[in-house]
C-alpha positions as CSV (number, residue, x, y, z in Angstrom):
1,X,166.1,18.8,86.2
2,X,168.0,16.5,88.7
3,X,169.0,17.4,92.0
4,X,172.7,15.9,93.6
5,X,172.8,16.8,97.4
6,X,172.5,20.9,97.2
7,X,173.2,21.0,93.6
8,X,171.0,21.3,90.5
9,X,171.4,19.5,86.9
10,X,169.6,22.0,84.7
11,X,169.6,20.8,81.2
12,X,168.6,23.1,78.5
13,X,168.5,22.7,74.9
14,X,172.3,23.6,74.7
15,X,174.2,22.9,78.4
16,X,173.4,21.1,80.9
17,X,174.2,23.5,83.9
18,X,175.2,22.7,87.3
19,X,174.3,24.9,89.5
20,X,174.5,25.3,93.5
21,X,171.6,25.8,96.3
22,X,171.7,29.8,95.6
23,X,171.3,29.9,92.1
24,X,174.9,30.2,91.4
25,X,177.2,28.5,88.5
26,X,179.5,25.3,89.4
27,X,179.9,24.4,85.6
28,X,178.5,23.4,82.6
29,X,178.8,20.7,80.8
30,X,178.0,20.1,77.0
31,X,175.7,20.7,75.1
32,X,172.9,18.4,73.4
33,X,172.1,19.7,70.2
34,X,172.3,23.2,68.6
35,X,175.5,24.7,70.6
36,X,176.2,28.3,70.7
37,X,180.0,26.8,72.4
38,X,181.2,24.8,69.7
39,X,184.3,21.6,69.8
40,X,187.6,20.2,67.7
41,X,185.9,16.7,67.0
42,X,188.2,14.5,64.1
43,X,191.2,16.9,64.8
44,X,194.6,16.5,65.7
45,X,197.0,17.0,68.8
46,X,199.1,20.4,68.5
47,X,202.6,19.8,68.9
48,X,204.6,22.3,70.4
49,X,203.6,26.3,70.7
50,X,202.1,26.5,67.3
51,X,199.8,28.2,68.7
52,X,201.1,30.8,71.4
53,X,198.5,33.0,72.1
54,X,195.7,30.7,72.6
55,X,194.2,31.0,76.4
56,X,192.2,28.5,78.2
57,X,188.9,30.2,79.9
58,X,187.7,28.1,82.8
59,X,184.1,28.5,84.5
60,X,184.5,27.5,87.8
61,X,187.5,25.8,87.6
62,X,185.9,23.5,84.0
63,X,187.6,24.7,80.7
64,X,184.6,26.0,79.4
65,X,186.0,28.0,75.7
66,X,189.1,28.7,73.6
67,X,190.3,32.5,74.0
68,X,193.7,34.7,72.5
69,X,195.5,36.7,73.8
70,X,195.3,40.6,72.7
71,X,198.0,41.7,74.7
72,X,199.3,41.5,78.5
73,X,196.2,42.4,79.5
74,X,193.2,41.4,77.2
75,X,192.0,38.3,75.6
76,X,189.0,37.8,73.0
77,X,186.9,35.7,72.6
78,X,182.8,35.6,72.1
79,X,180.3,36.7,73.9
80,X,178.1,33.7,73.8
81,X,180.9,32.4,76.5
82,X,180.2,35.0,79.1
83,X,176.7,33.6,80.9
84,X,177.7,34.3,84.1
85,X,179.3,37.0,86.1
86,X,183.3,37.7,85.6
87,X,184.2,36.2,89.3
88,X,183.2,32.8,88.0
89,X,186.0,32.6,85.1
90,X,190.0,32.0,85.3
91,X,192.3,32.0,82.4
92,X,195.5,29.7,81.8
93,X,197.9,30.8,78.8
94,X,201.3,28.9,78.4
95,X,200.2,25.6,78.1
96,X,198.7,22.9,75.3
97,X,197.5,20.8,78.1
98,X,195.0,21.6,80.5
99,X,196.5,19.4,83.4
100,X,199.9,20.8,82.3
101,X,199.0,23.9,84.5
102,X,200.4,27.6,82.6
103,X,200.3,30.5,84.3
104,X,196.7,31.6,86.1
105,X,195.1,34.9,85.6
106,X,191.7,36.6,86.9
107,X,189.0,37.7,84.9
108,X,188.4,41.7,86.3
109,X,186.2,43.0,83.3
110,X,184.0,41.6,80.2
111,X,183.1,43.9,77.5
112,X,180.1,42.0,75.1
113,X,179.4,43.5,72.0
114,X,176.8,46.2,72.3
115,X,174.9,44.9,69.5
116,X,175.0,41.3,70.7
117,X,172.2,39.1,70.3
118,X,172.1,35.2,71.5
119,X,168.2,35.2,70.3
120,X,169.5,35.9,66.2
121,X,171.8,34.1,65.3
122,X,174.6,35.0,68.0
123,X,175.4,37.9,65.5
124,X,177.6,40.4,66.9
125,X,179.3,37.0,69.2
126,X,182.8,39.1,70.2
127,X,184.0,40.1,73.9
128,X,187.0,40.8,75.4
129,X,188.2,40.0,78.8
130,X,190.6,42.2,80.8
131,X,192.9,39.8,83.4
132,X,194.7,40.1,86.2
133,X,197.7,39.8,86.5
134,X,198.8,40.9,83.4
135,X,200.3,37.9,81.2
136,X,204.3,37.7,80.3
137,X,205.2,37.2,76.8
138,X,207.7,34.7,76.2
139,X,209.0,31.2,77.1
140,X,206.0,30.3,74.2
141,X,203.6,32.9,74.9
142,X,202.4,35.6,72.3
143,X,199.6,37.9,71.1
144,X,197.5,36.6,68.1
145,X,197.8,38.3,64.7
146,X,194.6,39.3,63.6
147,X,193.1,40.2,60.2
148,X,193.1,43.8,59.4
149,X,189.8,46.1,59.9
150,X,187.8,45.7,56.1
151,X,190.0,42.9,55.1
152,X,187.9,40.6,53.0
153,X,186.8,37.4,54.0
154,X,188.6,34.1,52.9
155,X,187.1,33.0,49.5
156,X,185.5,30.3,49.4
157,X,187.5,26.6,48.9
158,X,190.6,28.6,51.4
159,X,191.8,25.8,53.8
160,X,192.0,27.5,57.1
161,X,192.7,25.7,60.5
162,X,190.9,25.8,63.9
163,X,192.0,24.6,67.2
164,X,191.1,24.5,70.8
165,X,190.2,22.2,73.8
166,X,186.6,20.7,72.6
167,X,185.5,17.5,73.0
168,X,186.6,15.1,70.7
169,X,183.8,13.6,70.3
170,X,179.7,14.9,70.7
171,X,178.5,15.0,73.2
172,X,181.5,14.8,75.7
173,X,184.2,16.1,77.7
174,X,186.7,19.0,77.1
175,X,190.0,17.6,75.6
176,X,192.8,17.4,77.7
177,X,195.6,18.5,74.8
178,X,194.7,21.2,72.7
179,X,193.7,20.1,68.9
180,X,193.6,21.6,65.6
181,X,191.5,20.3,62.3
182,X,191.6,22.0,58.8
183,X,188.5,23.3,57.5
184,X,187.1,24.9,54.3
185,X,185.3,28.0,53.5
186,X,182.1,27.6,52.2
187,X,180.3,29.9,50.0
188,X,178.1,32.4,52.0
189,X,175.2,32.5,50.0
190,X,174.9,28.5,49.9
191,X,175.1,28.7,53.9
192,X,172.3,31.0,54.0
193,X,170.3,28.7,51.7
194,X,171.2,25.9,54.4
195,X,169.9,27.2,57.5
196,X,167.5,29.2,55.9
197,X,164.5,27.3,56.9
198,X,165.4,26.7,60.7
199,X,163.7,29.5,62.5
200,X,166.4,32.5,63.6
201,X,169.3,30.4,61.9
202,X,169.9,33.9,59.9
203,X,173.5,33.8,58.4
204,X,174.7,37.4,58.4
205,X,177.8,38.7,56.6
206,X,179.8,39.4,60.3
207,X,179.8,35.8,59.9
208,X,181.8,33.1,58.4
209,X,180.8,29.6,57.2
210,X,183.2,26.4,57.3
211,X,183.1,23.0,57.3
212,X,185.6,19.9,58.2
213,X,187.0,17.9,54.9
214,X,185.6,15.1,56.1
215,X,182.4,13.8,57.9
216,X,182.6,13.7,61.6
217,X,185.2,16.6,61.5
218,X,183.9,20.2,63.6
219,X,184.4,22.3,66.5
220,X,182.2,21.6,69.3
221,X,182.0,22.1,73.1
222,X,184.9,24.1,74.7
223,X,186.3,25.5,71.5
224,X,183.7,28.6,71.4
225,X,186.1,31.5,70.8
226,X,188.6,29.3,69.4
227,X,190.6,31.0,66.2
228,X,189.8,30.3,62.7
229,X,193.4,30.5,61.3
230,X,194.6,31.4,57.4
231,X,198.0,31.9,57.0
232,X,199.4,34.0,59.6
233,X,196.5,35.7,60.9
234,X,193.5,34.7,63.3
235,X,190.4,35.8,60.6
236,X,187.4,34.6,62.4
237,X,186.1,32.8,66.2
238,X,184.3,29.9,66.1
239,X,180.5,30.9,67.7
240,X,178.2,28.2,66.8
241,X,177.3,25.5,65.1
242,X,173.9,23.1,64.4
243,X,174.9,19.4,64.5
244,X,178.1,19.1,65.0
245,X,180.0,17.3,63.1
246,X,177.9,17.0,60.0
247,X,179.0,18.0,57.1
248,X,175.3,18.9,56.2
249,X,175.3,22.5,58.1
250,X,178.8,24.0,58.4
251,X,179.8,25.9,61.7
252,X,179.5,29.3,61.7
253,X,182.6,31.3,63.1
254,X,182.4,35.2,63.6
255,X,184.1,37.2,61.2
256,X,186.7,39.5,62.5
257,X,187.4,41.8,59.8
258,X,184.6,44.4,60.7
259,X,185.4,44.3,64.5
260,X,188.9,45.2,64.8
261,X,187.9,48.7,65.6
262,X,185.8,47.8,68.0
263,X,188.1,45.3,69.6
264,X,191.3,48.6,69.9
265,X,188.4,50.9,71.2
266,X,187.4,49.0,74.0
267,X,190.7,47.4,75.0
268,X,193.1,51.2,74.9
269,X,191.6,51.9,78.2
């Protein structure tokens, strides 16, 4: 723990946290090992509004995860983002760049999964965050097309794409343009078998396995939350990964299929 004039360095196994005299949140960093906030390392820069719906979510002014828009209201995202109160987060939609400024919204509500649990495996890793004020559509702004409620999962060998604002590299800074990578599916059962014998590393099937074609290819910090793409439709968020980047453990992304009930319930309000 380090201490910079009123301010604390709190490093954990996963963030370093800076934090102010009272306790509260300035920003966190990256992580150092097994990262609940995955990052697009190997990817590429996104040309033009490929992506529309994609949103920003900044702690304390840092970008700090990769979110979507629901609708002029709502964005999702996971729940392993949301550490701190709602006060302390901002979103920006309408922009690939981060110092490219979009439009600015307030976080005014966070709704965690019920069921969600950071201690096992992240399962249940889904939130949605109602903003103020509301977002306009258009001028390269959009909601994201999810998967249907039940649809099945991608098989295993489907190229999919993720992208976001993670570092490009591990451990390191958010990207300033937004990247994407393509990933594969892997089998479920032979992720289980993977992390298996790390203690609470419990693969469930709300959750999705990938991994980058090549070495050295992963999310990573600041792309938690970021979309796992196949075709037209957002099927999965990326929640967490072990070390990043190696080909060894793929990162595990939560599956959206069995949550799209959930996610119109809590947002019709």
């Amino acid at each position: 723990m380090d201490f910079l004039g009123g301010r604390t360095e709190l490093w954990s196994a996963e963030y370093l946290y800076v934090i102010d005299e009272t306790g509260q949140p300035l920003f966190a960093k990256f992580a150092r090992d097994t990262n609940p906030q995955p990052y697009i390392e190997g990817g590429e820069i996104v040309e033009g509004r490929e992506f529309p719906w994609m949103a920003s979510l900044s702690l304390a002014g840092y970008h700090y995860c990769t979110f979507n828009i629901i609708n002029s209201e709502w964005i999702l995202g996971v729940a392993s983002c949301m550490l701190y109160d709602w006060n302390y987060y901002s979103v920006m939609v309408g922009s690939n760049s981060l110092d490219a400024v979009g439009t600015i919204h307030n976080v005014i509500k966070v709704v965690k999964h019920e069921a969600y649990n950071e201690s096992n495996s992240w399962i249940n890793d889904i939130a949605v965050l109602q903003v103020s004020p509301p977002i306009e559509m258009g001028n390269g702004v959009s909601p994201v097309v999810l998967a249907d409620q039940g649809q099945a999962a991608p098989p295993v060998g489907t190229t999919a794409t993720v992208a976001g604002w993670g570092a490009l590299q591990f451990p390191g800074p958010a990207a300033n343009d937004l990247h994407k990578l393509e990933v594969v599916v892997v089998d479920h059962r032979k992720c289980e078998e993977i992390y298996a014998p790390i203690p609470k590393k419990v693969i469930y099937s709300s959750q999705i396995c990938a991994s980058g074609k090549l070495p050295g290819q992963s999310p990573t910090n600041g792309d938690s939350g970021a979309p796992l793409i196949v075709g037209e439709k957002v099927v999965g968020m990326v929640s967490w990964a072990r070390k990043i980047g190696n080909p060894e453990y793929p990162a595990v992304y939560t599956d959206l299929n069995g949550y799209i009930d959930w996610i119109n319930e809590h947002i019709k309000n």
